[in-house]
MISEMAR-782225 format. One line per field, with one value per residue: residue in three letters; y, x negated, z negated of N, C-alpha, C, O in turn. Coordinates in Angstrom, 2 decimals, always signed. Example, Ala and Ser with C-alpha at 12.3 -4.5 7.8 and 13.67 -1.06 7.14 Angstrom:
2
rest <- c(ALA|SER)
ny <- c(-5.69|-2.25)
nx <- c(-13.19|-12.85)
nz <- c(-7.80|-7.08)
cay <- c(-4.50|-1.06)
cax <- c(-12.30|-13.67)
caz <- c(-7.80|-7.14)
cy <- c(-3.30|+0.03)
cx <- c(-13.20|-12.90)
cz <- c(-7.80|-7.87)
oy <- c(-3.32|+1.14)
ox <- c(-14.24|-13.41)
oz <- c(-8.46|-8.04)
//
This chain:
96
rest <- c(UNK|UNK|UNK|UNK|UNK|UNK|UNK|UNK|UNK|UNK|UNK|UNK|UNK|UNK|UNK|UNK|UNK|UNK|UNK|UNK|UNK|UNK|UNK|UNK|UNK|UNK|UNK|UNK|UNK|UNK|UNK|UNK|UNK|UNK|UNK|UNK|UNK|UNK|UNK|UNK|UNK|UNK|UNK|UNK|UNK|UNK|UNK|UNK|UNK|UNK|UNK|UNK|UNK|UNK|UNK|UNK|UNK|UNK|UNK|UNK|UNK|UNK|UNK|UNK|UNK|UNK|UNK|UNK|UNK|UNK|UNK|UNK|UNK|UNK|UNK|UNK|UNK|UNK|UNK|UNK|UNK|UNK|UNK|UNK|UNK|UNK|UNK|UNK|UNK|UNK|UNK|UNK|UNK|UNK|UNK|UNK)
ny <- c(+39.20|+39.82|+41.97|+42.04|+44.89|+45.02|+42.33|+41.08|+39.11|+36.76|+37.04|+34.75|+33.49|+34.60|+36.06|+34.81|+37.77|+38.83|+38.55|+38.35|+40.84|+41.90|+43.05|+40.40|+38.16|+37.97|+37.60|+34.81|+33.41|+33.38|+31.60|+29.11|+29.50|+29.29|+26.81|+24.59|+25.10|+23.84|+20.64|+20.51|+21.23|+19.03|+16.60|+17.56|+16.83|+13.80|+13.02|+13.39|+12.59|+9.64|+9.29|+9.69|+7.31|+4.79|+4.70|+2.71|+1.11|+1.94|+4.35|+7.31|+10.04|+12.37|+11.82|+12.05|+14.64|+15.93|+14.61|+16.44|+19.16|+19.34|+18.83|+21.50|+23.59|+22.68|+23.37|+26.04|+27.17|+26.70|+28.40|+30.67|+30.80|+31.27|+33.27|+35.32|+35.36|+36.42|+38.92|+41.67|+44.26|+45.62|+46.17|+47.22|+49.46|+51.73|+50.74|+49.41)
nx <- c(-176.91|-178.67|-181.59|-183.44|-185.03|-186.85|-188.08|-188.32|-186.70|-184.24|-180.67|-178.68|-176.69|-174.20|-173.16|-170.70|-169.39|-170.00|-168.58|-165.67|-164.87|-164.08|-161.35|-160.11|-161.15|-161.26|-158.54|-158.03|-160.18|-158.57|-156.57|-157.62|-158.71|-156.52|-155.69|-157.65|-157.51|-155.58|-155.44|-157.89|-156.66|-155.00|-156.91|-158.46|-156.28|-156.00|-158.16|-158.31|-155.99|-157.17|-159.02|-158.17|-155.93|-157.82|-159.24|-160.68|-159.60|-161.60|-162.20|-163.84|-163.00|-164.03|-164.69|-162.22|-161.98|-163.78|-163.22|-160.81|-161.47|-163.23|-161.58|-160.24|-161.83|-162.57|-160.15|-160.26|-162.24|-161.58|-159.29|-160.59|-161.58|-159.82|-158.56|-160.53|-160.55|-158.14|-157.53|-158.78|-161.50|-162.06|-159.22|-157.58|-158.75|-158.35|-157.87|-159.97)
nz <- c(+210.58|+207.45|+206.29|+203.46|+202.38|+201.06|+200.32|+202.61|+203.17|+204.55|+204.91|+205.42|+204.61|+203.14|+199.58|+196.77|+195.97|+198.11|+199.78|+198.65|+198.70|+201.11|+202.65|+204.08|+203.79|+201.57|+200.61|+201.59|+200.33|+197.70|+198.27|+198.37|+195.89|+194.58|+195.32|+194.66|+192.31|+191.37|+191.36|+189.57|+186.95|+186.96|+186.74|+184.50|+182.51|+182.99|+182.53|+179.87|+178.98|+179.43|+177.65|+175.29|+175.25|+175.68|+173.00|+170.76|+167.76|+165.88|+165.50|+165.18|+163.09|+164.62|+167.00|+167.96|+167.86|+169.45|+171.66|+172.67|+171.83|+174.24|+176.08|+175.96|+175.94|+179.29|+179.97|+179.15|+180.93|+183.80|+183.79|+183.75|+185.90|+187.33|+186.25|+187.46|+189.38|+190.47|+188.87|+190.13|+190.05|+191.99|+193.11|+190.56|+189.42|+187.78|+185.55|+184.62)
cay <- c(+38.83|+41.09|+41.60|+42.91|+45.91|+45.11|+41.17|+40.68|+37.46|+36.64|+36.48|+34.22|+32.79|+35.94|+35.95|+35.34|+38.60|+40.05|+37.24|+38.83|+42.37|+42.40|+42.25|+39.23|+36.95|+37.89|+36.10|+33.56|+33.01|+33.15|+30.37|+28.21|+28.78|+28.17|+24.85|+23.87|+24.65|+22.64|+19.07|+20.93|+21.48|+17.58|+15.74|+17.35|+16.42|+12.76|+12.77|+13.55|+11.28|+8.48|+9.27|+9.41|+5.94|+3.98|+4.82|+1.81|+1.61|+2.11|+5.47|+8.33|+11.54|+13.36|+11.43|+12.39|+16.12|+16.26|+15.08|+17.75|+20.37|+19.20|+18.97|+23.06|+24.45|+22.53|+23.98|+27.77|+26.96|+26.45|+29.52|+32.07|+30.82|+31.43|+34.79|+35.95|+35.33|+36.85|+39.97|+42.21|+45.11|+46.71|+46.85|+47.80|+49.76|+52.78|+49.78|+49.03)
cax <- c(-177.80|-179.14|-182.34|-183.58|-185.94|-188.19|-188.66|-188.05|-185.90|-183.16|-179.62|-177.89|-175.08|-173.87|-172.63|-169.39|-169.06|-169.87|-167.46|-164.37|-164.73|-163.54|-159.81|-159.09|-161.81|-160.66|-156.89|-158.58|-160.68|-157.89|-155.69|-158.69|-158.78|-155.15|-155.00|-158.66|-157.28|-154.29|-156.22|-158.46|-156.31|-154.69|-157.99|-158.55|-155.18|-155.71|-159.40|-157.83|-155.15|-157.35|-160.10|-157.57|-155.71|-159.35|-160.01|-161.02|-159.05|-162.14|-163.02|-163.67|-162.21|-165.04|-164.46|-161.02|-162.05|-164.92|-161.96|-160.20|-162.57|-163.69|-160.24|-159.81|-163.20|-162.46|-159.18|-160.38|-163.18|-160.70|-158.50|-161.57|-161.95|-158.41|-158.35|-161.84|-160.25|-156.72|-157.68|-160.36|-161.75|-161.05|-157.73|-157.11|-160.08|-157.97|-157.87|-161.73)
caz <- c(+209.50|+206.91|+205.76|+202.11|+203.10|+199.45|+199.85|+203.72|+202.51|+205.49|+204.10|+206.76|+203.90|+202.21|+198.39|+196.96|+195.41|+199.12|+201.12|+198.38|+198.75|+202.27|+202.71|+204.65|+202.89|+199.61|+200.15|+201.76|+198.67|+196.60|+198.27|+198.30|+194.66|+194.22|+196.18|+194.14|+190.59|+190.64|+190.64|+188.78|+185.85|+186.51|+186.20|+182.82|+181.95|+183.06|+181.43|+178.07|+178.53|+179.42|+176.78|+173.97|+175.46|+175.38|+171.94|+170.17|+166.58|+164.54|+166.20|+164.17|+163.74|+165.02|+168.52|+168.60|+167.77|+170.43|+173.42|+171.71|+172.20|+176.02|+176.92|+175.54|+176.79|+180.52|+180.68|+179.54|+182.24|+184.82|+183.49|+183.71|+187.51|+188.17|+186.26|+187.83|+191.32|+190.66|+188.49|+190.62|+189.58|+193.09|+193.07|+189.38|+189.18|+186.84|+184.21|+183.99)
cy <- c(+40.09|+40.91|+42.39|+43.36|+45.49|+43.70|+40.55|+39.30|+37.49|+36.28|+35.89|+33.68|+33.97|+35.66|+35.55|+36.51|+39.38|+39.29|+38.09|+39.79|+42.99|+42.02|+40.68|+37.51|+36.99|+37.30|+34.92|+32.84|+32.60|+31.75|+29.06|+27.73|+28.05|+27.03|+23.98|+24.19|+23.45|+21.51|+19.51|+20.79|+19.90|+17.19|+16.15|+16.61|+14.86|+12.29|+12.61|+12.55|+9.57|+7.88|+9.00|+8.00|+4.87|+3.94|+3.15|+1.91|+2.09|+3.44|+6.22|+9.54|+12.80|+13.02|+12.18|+13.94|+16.28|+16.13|+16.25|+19.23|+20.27|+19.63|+20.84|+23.78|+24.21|+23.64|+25.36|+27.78|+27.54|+28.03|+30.75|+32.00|+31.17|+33.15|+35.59|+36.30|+36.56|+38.38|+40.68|+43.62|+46.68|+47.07|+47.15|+48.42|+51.11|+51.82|+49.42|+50.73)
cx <- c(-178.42|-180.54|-182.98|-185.34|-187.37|-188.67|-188.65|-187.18|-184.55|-182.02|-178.27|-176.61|-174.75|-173.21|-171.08|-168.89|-169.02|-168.49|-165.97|-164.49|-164.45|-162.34|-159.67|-159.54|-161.18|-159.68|-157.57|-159.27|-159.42|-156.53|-156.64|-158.93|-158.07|-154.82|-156.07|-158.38|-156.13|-154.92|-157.49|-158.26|-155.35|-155.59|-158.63|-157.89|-155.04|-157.12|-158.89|-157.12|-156.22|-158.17|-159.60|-156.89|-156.65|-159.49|-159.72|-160.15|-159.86|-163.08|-162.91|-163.15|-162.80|-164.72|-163.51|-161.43|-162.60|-163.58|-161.21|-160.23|-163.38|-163.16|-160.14|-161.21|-163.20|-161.38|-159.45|-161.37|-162.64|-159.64|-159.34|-161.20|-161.16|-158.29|-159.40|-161.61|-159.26|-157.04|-159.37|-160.43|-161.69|-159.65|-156.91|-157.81|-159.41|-158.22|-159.38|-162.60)
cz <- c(+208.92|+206.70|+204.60|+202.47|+201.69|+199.61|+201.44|+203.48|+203.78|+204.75|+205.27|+206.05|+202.75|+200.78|+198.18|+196.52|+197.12|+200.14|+200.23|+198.21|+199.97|+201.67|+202.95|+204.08|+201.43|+199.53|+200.95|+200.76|+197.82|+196.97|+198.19|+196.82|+194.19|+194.56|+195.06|+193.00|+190.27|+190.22|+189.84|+187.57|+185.85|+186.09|+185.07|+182.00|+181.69|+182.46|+180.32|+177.78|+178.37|+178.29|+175.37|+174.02|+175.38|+174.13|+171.22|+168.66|+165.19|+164.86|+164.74|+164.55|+164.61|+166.79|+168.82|+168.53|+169.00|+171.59|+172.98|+172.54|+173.93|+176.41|+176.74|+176.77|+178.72|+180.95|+180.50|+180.70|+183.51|+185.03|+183.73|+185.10|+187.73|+188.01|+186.91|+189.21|+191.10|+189.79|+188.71|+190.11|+190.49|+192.72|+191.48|+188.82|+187.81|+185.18|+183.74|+184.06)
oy <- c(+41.12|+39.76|+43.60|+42.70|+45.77|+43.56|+39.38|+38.40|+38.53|+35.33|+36.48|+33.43|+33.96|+34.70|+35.80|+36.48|+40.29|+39.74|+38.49|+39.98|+44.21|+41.24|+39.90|+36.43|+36.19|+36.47|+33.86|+31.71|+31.48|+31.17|+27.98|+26.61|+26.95|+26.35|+22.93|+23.53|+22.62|+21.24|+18.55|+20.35|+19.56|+17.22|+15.34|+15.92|+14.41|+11.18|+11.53|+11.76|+8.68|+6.71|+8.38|+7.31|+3.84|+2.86|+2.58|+3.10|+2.43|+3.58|+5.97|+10.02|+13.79|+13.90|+12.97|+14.51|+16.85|+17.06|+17.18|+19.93|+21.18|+20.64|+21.37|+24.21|+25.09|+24.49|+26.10|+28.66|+28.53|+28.58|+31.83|+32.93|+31.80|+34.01|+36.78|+37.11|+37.65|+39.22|+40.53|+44.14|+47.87|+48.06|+47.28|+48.25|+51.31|+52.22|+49.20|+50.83)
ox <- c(-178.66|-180.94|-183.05|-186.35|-188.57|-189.77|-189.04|-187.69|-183.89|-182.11|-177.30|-175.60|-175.17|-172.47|-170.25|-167.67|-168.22|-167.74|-165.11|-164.08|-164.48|-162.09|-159.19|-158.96|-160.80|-159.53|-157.29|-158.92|-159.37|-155.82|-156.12|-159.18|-158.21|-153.86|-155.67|-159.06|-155.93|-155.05|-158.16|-159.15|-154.96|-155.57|-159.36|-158.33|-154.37|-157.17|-159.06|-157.25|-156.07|-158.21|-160.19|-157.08|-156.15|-160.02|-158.63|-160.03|-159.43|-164.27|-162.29|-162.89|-162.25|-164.57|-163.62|-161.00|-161.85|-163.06|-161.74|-159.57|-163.96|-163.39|-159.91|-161.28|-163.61|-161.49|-159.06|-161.11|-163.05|-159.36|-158.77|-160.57|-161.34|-158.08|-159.10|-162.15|-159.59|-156.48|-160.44|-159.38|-161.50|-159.19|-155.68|-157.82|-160.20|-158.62|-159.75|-163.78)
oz <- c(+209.55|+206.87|+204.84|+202.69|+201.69|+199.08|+201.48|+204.14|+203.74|+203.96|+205.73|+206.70|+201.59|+200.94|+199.04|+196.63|+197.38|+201.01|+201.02|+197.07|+200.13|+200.75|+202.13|+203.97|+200.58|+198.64|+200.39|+200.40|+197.30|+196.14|+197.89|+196.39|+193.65|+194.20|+194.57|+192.22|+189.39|+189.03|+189.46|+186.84|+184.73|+184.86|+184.50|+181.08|+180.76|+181.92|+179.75|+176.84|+177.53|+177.94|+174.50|+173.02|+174.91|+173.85|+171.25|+168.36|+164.09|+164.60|+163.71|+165.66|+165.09|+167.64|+169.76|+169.54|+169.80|+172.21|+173.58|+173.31|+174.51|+177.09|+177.83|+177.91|+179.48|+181.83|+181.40|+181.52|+184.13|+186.10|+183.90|+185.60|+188.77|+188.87|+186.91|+189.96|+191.56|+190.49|+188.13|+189.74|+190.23|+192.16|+191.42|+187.60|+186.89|+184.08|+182.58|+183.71)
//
């Protein structure tokens, strides 16, 4: 256990920025992500589908835009997490 010398504060569950900057946590992290994006990136897929199959016939276009725009913003969501895991700043540090 650590403890922060300025606020005495006990840090008994450490960060994730400090948990992936070891080796062996960091691929551990990253299959954790890879197993938790896949149904990640289905249950958008089956949101959208279901949200656009429901629609009532006197919807408006604005509805259909808004699933639209969920469906886009979930899946870059999902795409940051994946790239945030998979491109670190350790190991390509000449590039940043």
């Amino acid at each position: 256990m650590m403890f922060n010398v300025l606020s005495q504060v006990r840090n008994t569950i450490p960060s994730i920025s400090a948990i992936t900057g070891v080796t062996p946590q960091r691929y551990i992290w990253r299959v954790c992500i890879a197993l938790h994006s896949a149904p990640r990136f289905a249950i958008g897929f089956i949101y959208y589908h279901y949200y656009m199959r429901c629609l009532p016939a006197a919807v408006s276009r604005a509805y259909c835009a808004l699933v639209h725009l969920l469906f886009w913003v979930y899946t870059i969501e999902n795409s940051c997490l994946v790239g945030v895991t998979y491109i670190a700043n350790v190991e390509n540090y000449r590039m940043y």
